[in-house]
py3Dmol code that shows the C-alpha trace and the ligand (Angstrom):
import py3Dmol

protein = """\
ATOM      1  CA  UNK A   1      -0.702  26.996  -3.240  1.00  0.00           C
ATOM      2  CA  UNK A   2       0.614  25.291  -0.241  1.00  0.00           C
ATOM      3  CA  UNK A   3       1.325  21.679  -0.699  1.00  0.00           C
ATOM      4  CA  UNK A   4      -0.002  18.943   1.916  1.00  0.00           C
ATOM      5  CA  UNK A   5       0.422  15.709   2.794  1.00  0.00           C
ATOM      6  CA  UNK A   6      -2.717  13.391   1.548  1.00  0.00           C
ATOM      7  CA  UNK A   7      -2.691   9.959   3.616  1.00  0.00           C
ATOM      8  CA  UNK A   8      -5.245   6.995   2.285  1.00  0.00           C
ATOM      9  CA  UNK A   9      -5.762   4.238   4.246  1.00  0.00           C
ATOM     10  CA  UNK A  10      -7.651   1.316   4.093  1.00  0.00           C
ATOM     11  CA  UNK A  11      -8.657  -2.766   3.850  1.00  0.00           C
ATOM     12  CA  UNK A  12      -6.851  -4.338   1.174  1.00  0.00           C
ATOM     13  CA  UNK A  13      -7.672  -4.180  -2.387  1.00  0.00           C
ATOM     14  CA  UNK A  14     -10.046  -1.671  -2.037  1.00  0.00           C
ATOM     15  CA  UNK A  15      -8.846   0.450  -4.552  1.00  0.00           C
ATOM     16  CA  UNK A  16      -6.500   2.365  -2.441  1.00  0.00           C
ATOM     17  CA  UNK A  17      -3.674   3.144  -4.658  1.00  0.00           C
ATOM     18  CA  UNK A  18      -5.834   3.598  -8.109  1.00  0.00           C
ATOM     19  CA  UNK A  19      -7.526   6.616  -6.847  1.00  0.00           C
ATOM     20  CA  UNK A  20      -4.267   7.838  -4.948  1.00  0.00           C
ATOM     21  CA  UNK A  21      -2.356   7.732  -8.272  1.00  0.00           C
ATOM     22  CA  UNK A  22      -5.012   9.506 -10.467  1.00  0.00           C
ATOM     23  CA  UNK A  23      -5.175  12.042  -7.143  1.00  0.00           C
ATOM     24  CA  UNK A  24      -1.414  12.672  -7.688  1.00  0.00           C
ATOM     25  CA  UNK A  25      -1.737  13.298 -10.913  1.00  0.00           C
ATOM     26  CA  UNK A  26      -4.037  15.521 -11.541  1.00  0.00           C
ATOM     27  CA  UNK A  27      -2.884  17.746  -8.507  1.00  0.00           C
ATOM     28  CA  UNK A  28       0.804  17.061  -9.708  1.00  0.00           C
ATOM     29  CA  UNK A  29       2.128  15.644  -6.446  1.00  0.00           C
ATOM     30  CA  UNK A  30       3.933  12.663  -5.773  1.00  0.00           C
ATOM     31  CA  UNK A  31       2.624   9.136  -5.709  1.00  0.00           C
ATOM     32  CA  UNK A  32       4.229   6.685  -2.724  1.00  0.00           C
ATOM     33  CA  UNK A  33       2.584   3.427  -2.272  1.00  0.00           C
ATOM     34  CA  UNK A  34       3.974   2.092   0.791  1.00  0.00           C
ATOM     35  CA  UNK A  35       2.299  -1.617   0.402  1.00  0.00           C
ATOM     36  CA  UNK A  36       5.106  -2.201  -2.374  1.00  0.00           C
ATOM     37  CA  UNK A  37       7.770  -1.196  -0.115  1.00  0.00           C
ATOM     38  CA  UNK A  38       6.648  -4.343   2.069  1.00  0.00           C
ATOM     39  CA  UNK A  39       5.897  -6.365  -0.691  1.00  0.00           C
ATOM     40  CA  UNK A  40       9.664  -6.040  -1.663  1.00  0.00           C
ATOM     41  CA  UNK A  41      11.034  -7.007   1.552  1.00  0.00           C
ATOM     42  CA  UNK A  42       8.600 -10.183   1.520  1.00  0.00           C
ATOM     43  CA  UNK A  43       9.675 -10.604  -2.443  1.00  0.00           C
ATOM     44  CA  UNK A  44      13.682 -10.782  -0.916  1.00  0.00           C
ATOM     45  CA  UNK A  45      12.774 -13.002   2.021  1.00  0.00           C
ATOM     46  CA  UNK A  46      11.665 -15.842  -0.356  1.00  0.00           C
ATOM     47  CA  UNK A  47      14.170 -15.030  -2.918  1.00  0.00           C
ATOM     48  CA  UNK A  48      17.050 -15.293   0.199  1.00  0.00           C
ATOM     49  CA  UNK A  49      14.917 -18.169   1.262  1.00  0.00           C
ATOM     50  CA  UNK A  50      13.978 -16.837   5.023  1.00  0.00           C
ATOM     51  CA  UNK A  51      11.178 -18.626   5.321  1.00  0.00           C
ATOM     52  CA  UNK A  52      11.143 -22.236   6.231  1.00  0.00           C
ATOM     53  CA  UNK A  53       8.177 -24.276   6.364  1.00  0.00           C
ATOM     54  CA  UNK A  54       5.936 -21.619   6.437  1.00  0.00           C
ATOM     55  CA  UNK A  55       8.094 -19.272   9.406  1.00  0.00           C
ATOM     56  CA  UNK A  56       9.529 -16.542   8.880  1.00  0.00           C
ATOM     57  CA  UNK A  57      13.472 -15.947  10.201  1.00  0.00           C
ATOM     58  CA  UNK A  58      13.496 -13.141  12.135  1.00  0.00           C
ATOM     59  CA  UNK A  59      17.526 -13.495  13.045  1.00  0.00           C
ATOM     60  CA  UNK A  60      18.315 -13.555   9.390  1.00  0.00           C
ATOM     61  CA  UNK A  61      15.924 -10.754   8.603  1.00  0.00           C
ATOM     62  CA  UNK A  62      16.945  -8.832  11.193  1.00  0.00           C
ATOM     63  CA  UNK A  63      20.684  -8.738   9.984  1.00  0.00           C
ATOM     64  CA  UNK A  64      20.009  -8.490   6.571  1.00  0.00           C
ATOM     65  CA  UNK A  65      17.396  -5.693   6.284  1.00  0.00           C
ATOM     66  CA  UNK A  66      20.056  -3.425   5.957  1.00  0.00           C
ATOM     67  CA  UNK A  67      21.236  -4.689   2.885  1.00  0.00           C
ATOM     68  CA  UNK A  68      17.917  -4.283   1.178  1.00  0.00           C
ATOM     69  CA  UNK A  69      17.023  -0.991  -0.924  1.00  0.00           C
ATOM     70  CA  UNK A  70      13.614  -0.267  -1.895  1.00  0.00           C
ATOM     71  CA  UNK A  71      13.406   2.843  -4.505  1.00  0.00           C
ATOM     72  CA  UNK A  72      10.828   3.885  -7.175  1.00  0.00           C
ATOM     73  CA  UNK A  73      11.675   4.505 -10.599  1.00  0.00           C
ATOM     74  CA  UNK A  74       9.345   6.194 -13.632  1.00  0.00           C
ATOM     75  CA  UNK A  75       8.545   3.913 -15.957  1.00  0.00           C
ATOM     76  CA  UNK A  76       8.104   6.153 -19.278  1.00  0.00           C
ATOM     77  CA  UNK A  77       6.361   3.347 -20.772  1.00  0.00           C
ATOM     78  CA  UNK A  78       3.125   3.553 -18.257  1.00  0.00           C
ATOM     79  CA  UNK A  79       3.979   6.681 -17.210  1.00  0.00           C
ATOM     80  CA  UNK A  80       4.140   5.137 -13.494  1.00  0.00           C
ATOM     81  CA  UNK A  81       6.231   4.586 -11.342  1.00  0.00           C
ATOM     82  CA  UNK A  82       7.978   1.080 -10.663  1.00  0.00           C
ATOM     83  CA  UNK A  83       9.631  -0.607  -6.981  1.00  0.00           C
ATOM     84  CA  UNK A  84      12.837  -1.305  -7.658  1.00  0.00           C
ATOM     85  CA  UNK A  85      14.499  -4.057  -4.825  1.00  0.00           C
ATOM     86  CA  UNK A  86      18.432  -3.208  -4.679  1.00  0.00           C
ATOM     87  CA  UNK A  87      18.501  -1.947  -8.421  1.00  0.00           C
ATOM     88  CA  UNK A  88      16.085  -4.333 -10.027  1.00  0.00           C
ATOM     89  CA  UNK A  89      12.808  -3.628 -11.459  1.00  0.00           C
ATOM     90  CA  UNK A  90      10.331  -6.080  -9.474  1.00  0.00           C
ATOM     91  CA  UNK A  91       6.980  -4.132  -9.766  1.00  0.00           C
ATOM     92  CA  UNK A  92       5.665  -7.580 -11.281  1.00  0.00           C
ATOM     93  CA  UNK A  93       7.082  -9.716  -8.937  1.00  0.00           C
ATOM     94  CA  UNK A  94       5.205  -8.244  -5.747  1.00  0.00           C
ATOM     95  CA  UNK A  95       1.767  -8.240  -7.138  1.00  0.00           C
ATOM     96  CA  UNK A  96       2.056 -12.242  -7.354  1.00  0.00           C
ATOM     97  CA  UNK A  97       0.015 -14.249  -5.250  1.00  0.00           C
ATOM     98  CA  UNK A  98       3.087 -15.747  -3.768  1.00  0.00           C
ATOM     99  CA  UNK A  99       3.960 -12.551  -1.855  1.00  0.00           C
ATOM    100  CA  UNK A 100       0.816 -11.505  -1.095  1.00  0.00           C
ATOM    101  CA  UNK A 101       0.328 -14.678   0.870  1.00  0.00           C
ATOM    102  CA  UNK A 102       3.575 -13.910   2.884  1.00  0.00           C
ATOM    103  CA  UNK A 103       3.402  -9.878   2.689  1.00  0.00           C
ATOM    104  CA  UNK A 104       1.362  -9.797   5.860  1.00  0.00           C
ATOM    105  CA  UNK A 105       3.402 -11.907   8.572  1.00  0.00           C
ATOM    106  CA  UNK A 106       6.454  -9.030   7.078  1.00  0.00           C
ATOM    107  CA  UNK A 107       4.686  -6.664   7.518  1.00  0.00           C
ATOM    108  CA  UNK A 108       3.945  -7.654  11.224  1.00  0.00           C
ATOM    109  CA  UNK A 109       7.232  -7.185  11.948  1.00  0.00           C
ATOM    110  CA  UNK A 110       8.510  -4.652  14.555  1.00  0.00           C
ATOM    111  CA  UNK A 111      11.805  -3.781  12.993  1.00  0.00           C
ATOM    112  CA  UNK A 112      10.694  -4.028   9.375  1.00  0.00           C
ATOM    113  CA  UNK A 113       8.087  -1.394   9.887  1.00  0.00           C
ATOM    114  CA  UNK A 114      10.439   0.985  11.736  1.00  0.00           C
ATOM    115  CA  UNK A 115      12.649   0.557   8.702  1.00  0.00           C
ATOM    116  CA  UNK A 116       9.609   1.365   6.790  1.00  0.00           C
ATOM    117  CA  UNK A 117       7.906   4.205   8.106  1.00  0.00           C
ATOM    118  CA  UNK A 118      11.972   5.806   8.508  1.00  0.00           C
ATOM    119  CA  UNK A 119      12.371   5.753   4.759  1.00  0.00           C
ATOM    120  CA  UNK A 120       8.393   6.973   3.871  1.00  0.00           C
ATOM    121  CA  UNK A 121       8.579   9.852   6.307  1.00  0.00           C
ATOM    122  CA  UNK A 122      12.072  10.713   4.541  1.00  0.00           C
ATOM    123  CA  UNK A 123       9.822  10.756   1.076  1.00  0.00           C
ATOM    124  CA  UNK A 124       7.278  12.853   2.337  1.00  0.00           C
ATOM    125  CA  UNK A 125       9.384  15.458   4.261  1.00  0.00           C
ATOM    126  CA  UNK A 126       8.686  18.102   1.298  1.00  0.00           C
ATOM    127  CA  UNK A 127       5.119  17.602   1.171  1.00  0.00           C
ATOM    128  CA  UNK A 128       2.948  17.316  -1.840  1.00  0.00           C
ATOM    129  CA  UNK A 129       2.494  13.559  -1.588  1.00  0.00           C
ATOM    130  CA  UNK A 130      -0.173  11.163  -1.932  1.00  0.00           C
ATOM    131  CA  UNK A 131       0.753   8.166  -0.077  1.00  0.00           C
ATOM    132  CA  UNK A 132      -1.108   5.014   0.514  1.00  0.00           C
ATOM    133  CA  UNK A 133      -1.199   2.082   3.078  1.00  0.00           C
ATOM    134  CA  UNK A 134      -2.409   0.891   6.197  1.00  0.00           C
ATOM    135  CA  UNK A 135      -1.035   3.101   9.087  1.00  0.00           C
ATOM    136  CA  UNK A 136      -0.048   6.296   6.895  1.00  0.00           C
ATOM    137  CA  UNK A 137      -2.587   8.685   8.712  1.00  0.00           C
ATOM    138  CA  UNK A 138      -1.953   7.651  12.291  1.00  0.00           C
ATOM    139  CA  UNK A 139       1.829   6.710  11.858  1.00  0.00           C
ATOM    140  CA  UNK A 140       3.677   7.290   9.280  1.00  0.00           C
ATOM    141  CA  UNK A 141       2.146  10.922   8.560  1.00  0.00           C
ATOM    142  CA  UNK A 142      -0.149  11.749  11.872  1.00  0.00           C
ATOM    143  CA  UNK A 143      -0.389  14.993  11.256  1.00  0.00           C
ATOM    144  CA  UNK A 144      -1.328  14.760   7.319  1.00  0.00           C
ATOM    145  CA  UNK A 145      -3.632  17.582   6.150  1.00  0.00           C
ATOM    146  CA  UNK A 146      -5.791  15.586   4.438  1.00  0.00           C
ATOM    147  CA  UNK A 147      -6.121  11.793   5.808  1.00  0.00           C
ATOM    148  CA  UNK A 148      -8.828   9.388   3.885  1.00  0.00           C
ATOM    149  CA  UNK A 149      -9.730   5.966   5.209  1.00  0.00           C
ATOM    150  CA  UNK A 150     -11.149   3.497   2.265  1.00  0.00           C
ATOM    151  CA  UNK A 151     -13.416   0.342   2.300  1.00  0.00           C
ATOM    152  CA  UNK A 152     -15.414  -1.479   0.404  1.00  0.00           C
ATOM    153  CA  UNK A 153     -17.270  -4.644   0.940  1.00  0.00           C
ATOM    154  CA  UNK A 154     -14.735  -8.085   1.177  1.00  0.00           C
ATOM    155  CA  UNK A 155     -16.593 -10.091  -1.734  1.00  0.00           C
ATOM    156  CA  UNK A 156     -16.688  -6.525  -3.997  1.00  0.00           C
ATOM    157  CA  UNK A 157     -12.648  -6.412  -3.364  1.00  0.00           C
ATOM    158  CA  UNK A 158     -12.024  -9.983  -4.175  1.00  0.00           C
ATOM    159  CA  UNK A 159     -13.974  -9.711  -7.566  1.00  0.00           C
ATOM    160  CA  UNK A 160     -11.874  -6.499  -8.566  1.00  0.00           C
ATOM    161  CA  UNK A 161      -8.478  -8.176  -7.185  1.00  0.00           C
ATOM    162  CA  UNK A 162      -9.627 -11.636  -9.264  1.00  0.00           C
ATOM    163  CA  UNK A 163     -10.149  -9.368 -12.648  1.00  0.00           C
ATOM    164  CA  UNK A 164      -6.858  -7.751 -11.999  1.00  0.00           C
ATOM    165  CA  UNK A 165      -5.147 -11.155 -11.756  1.00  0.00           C
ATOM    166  CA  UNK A 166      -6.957 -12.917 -14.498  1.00  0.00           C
ATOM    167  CA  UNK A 167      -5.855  -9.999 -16.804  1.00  0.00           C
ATOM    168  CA  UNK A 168      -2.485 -10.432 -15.980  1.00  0.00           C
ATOM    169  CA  UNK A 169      -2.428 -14.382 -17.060  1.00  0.00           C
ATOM    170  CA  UNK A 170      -2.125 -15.357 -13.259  1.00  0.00           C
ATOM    171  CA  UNK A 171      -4.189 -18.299 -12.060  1.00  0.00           C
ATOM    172  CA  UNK A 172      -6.659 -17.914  -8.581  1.00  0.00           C
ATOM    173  CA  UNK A 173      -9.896 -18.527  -7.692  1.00  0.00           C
ATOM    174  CA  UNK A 174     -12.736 -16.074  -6.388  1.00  0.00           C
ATOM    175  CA  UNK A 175     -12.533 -17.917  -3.039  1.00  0.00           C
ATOM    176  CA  UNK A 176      -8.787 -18.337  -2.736  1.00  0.00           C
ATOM    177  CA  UNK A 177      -8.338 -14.287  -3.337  1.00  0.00           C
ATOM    178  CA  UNK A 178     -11.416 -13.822  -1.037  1.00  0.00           C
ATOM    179  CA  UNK A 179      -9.737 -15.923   1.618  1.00  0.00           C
ATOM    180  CA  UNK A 180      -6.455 -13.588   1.403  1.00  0.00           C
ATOM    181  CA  UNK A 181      -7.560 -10.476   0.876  1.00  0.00           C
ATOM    182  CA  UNK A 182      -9.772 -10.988   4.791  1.00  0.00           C
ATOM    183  CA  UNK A 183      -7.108 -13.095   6.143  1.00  0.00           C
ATOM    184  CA  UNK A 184      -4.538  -9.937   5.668  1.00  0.00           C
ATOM    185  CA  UNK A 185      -7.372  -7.606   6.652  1.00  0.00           C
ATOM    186  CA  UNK A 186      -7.024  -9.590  10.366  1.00  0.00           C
ATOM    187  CA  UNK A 187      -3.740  -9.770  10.903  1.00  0.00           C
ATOM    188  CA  UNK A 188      -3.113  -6.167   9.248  1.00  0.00           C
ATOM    189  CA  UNK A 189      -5.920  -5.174  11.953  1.00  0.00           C
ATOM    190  CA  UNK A 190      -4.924  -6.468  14.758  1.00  0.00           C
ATOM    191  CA  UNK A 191      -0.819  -6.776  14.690  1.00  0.00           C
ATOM    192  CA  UNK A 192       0.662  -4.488  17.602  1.00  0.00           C
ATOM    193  CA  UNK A 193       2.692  -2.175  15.459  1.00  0.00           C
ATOM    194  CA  UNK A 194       1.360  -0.097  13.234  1.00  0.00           C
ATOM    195  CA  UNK A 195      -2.370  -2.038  12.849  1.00  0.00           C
ATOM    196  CA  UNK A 196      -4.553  -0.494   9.877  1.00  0.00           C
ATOM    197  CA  UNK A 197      -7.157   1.341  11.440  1.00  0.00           C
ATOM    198  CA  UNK A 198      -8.687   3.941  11.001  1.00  0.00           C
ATOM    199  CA  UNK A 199      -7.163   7.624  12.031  1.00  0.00           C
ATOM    200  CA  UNK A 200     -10.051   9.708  14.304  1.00  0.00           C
ATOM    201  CA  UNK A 201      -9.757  12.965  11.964  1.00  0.00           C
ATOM    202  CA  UNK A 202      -9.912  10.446   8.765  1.00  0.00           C
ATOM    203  CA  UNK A 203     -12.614  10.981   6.057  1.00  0.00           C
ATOM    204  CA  UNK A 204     -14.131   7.458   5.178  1.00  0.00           C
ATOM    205  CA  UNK A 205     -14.739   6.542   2.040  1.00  0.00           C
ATOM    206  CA  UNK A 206     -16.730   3.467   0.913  1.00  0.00           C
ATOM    207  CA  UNK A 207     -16.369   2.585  -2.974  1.00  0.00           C
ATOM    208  CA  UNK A 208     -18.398  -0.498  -2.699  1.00  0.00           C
ATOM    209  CA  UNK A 209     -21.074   0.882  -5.252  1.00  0.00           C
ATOM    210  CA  UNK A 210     -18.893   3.845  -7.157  1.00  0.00           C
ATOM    211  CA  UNK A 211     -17.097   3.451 -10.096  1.00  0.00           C
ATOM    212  CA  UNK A 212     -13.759   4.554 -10.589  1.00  0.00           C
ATOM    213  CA  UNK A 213     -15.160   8.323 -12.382  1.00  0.00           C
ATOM    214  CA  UNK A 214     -17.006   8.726  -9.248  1.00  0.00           C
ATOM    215  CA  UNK A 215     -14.370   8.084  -6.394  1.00  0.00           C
ATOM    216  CA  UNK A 216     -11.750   9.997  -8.115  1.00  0.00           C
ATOM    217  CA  UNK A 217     -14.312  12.940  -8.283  1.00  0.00           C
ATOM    218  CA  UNK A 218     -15.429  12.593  -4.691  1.00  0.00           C
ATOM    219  CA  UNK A 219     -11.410  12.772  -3.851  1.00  0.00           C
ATOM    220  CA  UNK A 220     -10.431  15.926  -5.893  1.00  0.00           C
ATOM    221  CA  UNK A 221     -13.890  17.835  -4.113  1.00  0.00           C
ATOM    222  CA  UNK A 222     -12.230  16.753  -0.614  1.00  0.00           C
ATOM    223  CA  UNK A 223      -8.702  17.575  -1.606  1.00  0.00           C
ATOM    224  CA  UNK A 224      -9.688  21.284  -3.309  1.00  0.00           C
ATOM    225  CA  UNK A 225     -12.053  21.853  -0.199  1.00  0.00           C
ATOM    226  CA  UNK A 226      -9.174  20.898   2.535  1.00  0.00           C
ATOM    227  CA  UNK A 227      -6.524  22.947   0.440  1.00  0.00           C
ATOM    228  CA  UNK A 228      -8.473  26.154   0.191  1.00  0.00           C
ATOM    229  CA  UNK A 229      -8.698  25.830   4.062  1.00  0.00           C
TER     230      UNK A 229
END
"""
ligand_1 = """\
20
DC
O -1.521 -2.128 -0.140
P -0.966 -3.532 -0.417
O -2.029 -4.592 -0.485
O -0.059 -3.572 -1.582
O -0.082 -3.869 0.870
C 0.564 -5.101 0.983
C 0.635 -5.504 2.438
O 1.527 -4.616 3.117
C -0.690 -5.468 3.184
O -1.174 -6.776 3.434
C -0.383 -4.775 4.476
C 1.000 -4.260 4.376
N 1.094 -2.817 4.542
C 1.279 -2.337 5.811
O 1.300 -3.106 6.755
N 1.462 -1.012 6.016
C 1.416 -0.157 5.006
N 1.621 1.142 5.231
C 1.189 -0.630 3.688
C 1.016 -1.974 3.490
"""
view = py3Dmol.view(width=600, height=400)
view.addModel(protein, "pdb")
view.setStyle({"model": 0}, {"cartoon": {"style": "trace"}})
view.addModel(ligand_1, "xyz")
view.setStyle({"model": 1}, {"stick": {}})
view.zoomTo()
view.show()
């Protein structure tokens, strides 16, 4: 069968990247998720120390951004894959609260996007991906086969975030996650380059009241009707 680029968009933790993974899997392509890729470069901007009282250096960003390398790696132990940041394994370090307070000011940024959306396009060139993010239907991949935008309500997405981060022994509060998780909706939504919105031929896909079972199900019955097409 002819493979096809599968694009899933969406607000933040809405579930995005659970449902593209299982996707992948069970249709055996490749899983990208393009949210760690800036999560990295925020994760070496305070480890490099380019922000200062709160900004971010652009200058120093700027010059350095060449010296960062973002690359996935199986884990055999999950079975997933895991970001590497120039050769070390930091799939814990992005999903701290740290850099998700700073991911979205990155990801704002002209030249780090470009950088970005070079290197995904690269990993999708072959098709048969699943890749997830914010502007993968109507940048990154505009003419994906198969383009899904997902939502859910913003207190439903702060519960499931503050589970997630409870079970991994990290301290936060329902409304500190809740004030994140909309505060990166607005400026993911409304930064100039690359804002998450959602793509005109995009299916939409609200998981507010589904359970996991459920949303993966409704995803393979989209995916086998658009690949029989
Ligand atoms: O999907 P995520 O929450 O891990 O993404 C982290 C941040 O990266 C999110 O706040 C927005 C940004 N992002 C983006 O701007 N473009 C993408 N394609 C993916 C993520």
């Amino acid at each position: 069968m002819k493979k096809i680029v599968i694009a899933i968009d969406g607000h933040s933790s809405c579930g995005k990247s659970t449902m593209a993974k299982e996707l992948a899997k069970q249709i055996g392509y490749t899983y990208i998720d393009s949210g760690a890729m800036y999560r990295a470069v925020t994760l070496f901007c305070l480890q490099k120390g380019f922000f200062v009282n709160d900004s971010l250096n652009l200058e120093t960003l700027k010059r350095e951004i060449v010296n960062i390398s973002i690359t996935f790696v199986n884990n055999p132990l999950t079975g997933k894959a895991d970001t590497y940041l120039n050769g070390q394994n930091v799939e814990k370090e992005i999903r701290s609260m740290a850099v998700a307070e700073k991911v979205s000011p990155v990801a704002a940024v002209g030249f780090v996007r470009e950088a970005l959306v070079r290197q995904q396009q690269a990993l999708g060139a072959e098709k048969g991906i699943v890749m997830d993010g914010r502007d993968i239907g109507t940048v990154v991949f505009p003419n994906a086969e198969l383009k899904i935008f997902v939502t859910a309500s913003p207190e439903i997405r702060a519960q499931r975030r503050l589970a997630e981060l409870t079970a991994k022994g990290e301290p936060a509060t329902f409304e500190a996650v809740l004030h994140n998780l909309t505060e990166r909706d607005r400026i993911d939504s409304t930064r100039k380059d690359g804002p998450l919105k959602q793509a005109v031929d995009a299916i939409v896909l609200d998981n507010s009241n589904l359970t996991i079972a459920e949303q993966n199900r409704q995803l393979l019955a989209v995916f086998n009707e658009t690949s029989q097409c």
